[in-house]
ROTOR-952922 format. One record per residue (C-alpha): residue number from 1; residue in three letters; x, y, z. Coordinates in pm, 1 decimal, padded with zeros to 6 digits. Layout:
BEGIN
+------+------+----------+----------+----------+
! resi ! resn !        u !        v !        w !
+------+------+----------+----------+----------+
!  NUM !  ALA !        X !        Y !        Z !
...
+------+------+----------+----------+----------+
***
This chain:
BEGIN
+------+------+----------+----------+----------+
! resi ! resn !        u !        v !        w !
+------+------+----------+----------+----------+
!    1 !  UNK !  00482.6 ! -00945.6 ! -01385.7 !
!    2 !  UNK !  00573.3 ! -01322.6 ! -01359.9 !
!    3 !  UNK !  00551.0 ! -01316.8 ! -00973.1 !
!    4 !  UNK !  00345.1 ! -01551.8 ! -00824.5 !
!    5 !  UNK !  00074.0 ! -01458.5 ! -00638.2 !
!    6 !  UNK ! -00149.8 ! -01590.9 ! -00356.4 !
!    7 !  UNK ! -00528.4 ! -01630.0 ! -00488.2 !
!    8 !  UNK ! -00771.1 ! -01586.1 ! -00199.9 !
!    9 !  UNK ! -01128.1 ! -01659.0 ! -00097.6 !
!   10 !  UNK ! -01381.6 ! -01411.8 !  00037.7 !
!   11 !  UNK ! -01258.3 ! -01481.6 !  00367.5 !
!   12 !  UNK ! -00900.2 ! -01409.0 !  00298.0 !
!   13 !  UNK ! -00844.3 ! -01797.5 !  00278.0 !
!   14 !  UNK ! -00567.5 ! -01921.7 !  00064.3 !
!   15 !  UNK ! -00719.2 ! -02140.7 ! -00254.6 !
!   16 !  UNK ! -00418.3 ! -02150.5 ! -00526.4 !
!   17 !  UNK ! -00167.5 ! -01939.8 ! -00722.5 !
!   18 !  UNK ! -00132.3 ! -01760.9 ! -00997.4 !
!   19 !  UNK !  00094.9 ! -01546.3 ! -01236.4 !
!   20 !  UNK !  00073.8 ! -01150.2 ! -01105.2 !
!   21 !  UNK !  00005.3 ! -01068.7 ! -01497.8 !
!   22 !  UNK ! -00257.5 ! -01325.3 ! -01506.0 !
!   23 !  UNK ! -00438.5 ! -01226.0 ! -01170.3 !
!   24 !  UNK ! -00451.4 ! -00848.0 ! -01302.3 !
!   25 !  UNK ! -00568.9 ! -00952.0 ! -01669.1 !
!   26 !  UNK ! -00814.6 ! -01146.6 ! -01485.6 !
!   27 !  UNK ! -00922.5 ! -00963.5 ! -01188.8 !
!   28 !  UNK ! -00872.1 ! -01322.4 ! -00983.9 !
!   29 !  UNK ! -00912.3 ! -01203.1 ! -00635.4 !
!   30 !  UNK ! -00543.2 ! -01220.8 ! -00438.5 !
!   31 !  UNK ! -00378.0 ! -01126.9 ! -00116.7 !
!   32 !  UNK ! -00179.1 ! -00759.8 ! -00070.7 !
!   33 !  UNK ! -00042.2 ! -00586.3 !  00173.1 !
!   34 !  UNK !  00006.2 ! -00140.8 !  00258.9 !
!   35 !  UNK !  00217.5 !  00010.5 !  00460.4 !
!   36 !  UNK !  00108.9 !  00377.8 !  00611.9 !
!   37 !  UNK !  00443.9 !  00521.3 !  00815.6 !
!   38 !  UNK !  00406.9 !  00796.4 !  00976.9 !
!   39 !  UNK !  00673.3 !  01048.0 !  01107.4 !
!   40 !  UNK !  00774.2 !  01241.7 !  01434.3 !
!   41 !  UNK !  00573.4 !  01473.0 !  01346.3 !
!   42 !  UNK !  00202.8 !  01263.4 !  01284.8 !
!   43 !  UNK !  00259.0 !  01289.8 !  00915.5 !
!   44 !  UNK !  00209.7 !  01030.1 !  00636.5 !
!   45 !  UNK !  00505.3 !  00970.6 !  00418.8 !
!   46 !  UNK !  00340.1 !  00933.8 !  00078.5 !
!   47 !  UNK !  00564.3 !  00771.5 ! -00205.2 !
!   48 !  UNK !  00494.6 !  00884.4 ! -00559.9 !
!   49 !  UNK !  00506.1 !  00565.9 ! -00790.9 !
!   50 !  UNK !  00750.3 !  00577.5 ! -01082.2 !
!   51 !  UNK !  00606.3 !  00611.8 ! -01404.9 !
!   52 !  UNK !  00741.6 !  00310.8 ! -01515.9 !
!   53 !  UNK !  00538.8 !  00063.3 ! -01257.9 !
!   54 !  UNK !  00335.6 ! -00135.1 ! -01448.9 !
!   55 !  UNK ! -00023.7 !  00058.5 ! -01324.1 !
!   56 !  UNK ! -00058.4 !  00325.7 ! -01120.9 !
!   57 !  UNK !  00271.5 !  00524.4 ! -01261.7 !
!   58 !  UNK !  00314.2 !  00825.4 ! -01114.9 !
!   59 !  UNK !  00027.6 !  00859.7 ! -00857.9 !
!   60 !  UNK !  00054.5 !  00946.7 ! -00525.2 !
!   61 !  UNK ! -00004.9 !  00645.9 ! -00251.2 !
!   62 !  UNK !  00082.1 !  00538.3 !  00083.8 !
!   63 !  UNK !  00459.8 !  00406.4 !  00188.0 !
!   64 !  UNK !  00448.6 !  00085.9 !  00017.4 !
!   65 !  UNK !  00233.1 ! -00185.7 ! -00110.3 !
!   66 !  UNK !  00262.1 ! -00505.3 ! -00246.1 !
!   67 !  UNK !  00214.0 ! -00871.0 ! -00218.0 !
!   68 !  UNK !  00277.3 ! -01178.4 ! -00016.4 !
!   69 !  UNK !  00509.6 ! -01480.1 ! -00200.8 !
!   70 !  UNK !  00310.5 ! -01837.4 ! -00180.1 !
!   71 !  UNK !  00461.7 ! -01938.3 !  00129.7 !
!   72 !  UNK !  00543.9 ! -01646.9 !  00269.5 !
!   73 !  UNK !  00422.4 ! -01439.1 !  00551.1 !
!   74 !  UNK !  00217.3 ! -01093.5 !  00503.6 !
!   75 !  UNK !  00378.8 ! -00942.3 !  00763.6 !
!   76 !  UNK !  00710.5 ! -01066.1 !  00656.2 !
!   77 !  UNK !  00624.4 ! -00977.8 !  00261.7 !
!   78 !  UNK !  00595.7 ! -00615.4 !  00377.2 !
!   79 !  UNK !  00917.2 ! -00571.9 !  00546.2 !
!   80 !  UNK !  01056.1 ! -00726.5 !  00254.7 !
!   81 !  UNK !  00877.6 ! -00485.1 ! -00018.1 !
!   82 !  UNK !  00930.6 ! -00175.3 !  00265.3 !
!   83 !  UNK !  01311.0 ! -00251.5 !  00275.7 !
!   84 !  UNK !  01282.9 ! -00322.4 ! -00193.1 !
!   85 !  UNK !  01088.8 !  00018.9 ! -00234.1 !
!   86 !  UNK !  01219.0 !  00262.3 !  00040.4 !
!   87 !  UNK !  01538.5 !  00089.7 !  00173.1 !
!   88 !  UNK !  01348.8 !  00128.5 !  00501.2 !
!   89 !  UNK !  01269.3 ! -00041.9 !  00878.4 !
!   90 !  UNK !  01042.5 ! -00022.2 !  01061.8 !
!   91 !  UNK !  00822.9 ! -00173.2 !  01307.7 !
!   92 !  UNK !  00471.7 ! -00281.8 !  01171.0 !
!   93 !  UNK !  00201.9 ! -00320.1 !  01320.2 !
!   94 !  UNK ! -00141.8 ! -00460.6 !  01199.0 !
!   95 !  UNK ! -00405.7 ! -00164.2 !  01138.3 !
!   96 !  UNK ! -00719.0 ! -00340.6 !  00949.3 !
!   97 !  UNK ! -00819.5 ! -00558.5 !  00660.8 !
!   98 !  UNK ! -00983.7 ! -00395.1 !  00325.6 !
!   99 !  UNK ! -01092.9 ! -00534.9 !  00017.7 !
!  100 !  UNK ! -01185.5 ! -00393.6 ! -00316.1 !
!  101 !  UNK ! -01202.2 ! -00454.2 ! -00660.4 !
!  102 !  UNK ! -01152.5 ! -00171.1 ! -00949.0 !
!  103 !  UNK ! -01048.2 ! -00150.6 ! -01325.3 !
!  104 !  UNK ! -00734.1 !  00052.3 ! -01384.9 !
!  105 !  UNK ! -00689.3 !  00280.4 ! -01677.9 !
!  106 !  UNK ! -00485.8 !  00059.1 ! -01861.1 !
!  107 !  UNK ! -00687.5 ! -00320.0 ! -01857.4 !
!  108 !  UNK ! -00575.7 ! -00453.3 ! -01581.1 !
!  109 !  UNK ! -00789.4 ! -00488.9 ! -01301.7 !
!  110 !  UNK ! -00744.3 ! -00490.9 ! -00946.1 !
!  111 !  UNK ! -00926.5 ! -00723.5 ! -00660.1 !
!  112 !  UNK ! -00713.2 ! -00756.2 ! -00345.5 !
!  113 !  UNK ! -00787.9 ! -00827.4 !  00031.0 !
!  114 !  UNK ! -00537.4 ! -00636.7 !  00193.7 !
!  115 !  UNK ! -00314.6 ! -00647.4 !  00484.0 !
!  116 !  UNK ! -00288.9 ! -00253.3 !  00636.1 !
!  117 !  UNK !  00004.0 ! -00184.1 !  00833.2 !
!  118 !  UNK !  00145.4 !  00125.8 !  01011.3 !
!  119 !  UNK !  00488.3 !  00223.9 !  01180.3 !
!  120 !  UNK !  00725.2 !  00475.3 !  01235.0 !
!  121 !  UNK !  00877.3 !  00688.2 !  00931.6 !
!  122 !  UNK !  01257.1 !  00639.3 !  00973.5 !
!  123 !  UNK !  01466.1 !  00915.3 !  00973.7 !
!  124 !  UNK !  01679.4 !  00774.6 !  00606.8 !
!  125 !  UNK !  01562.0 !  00612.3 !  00355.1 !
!  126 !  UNK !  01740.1 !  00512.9 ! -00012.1 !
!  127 !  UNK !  01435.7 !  00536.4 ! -00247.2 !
!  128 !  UNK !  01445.2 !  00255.5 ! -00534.9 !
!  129 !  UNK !  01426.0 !  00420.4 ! -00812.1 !
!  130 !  UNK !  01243.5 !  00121.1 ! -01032.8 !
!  131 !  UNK !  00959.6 !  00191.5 ! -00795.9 !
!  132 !  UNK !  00926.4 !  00540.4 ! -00619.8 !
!  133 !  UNK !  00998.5 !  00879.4 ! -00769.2 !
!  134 !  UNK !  00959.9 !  01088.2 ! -00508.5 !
!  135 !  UNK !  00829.5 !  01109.8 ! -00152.9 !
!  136 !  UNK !  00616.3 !  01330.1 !  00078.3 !
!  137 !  UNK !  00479.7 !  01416.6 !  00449.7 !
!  138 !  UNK !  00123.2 !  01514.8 !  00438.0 !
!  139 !  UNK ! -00155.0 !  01569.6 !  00783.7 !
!  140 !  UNK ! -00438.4 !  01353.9 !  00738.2 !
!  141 !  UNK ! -00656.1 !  01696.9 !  00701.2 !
!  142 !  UNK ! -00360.7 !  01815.3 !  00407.7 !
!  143 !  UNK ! -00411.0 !  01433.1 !  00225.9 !
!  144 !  UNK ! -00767.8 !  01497.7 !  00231.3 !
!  145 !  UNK ! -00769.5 !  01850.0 !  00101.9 !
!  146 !  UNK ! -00583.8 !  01699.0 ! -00191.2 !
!  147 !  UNK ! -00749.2 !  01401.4 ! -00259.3 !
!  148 !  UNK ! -01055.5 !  01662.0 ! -00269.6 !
!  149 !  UNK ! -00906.7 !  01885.1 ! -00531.4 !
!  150 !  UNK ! -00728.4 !  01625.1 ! -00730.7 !
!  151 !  UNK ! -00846.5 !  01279.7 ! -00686.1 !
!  152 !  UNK ! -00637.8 !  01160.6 ! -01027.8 !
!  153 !  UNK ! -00306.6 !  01204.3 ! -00885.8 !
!  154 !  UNK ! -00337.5 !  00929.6 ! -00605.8 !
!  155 !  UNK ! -00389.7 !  00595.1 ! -00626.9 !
!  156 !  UNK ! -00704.5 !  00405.0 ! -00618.2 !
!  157 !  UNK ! -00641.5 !  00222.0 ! -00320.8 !
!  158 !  UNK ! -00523.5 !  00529.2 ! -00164.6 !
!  159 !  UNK ! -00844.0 !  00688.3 ! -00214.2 !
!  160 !  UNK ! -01074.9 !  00359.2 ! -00128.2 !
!  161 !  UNK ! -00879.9 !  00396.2 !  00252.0 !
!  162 !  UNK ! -00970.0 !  00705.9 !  00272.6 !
!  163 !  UNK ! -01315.3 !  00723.8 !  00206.5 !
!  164 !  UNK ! -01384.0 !  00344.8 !  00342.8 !
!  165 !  UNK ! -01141.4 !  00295.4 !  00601.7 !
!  166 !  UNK ! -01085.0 !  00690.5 !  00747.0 !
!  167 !  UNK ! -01128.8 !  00590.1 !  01073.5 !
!  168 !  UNK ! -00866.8 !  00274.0 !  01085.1 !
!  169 !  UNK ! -00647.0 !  00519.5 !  00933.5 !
!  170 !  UNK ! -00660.2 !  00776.7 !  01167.0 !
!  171 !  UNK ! -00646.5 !  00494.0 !  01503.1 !
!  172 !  UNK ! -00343.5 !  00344.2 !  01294.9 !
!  173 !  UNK ! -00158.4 !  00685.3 !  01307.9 !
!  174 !  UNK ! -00272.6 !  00755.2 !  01643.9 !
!  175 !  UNK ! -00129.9 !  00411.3 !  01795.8 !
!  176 !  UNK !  00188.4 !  00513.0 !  01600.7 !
!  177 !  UNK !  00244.7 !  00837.3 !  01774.6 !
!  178 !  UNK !  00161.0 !  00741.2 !  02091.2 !
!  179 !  UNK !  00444.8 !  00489.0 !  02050.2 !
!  180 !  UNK !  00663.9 !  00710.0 !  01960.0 !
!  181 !  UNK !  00629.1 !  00969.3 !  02224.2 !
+------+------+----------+----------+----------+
***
């Protein structure tokens, strides 16, 4: 929690730093990043957070997230938290920008204008345990069907894609499979 962070204006601007426990406390608004993969099949690989993350343990999200070093790169920073998480490659490619803000069941508070990437599920990958529990392929119509029935098990920024950016997501996975074929 003593990473720094990159603090942000409302146009995704770059105005300062700050601690990551600091910019949660506070809800300061900061740059992120997400990573949808998708496999041979047109299936999102969904990562279940390990309960001992420091919010959002043991929901249900999207490949990876995280956050941009000052100085560094977004699309860099999420090869670099894809490969830390999921011991993963892949190609990225840039799907859409989101922001939202939301309190989190234990204080802290999210605000992030986020980077959304997608690329191809590889065929290995050597989970970190620190970070991801378990992992799982759904459809876009299976995700949905579950988000339905039990919204608490995923993450909040899982959910505000879905119902915000549903159509981004579903181009994003699109582009991906026609690359692959």
């Amino acid at each position: 929690m003593t990473d720094p962070l990159i603090l942000v204006d409302a146009r995704n601007r770059a105005v300062g730093g700050a601690e990551k426990s600091r910019v949660h406390r506070e809800g300061l608004r900061h740059r992120a990043f997400s990573i949808f993969l998708i496999d041979p099949a047109g299936r999102l690989l969904l990562q279940r957070r390990s309960r001992a993350k420091y919010h959002s343990g043991g929901l249900w999200a999207n490949a990876c997230c995280g956050h941009p070093r000052p100085g560094e790169r977004t699309l860099p920073a999420a090869r670099r938290r894809l490969r830390e998480e999921l011991g993963a490659t892949a190609v990225l490619r840039f799907g859409f920008i989101a922001h939202y803000r939301t309190a989190l069941s234990n204080g802290l508070i999210e605000n992030e204008i986020v980077h959304v990437y997608f690329g191809l599920a590889p065929s290995t990958l050597a989970l970190n345990a620190a970070e991801v529990s378990a992992i799982t392929h759904r459809s876009l119509e299976q995700l949905e069907a579950d988000l339905a029935r039990h919204p608490r098990r995923f993450a909040y920024w899982l959910r505000h894609y879905m119902k915000n950016h549903r159509t981004a997501v579903r181009r994003g996975m699109a582009a991906v499979r026609r690359r692959a074929a």
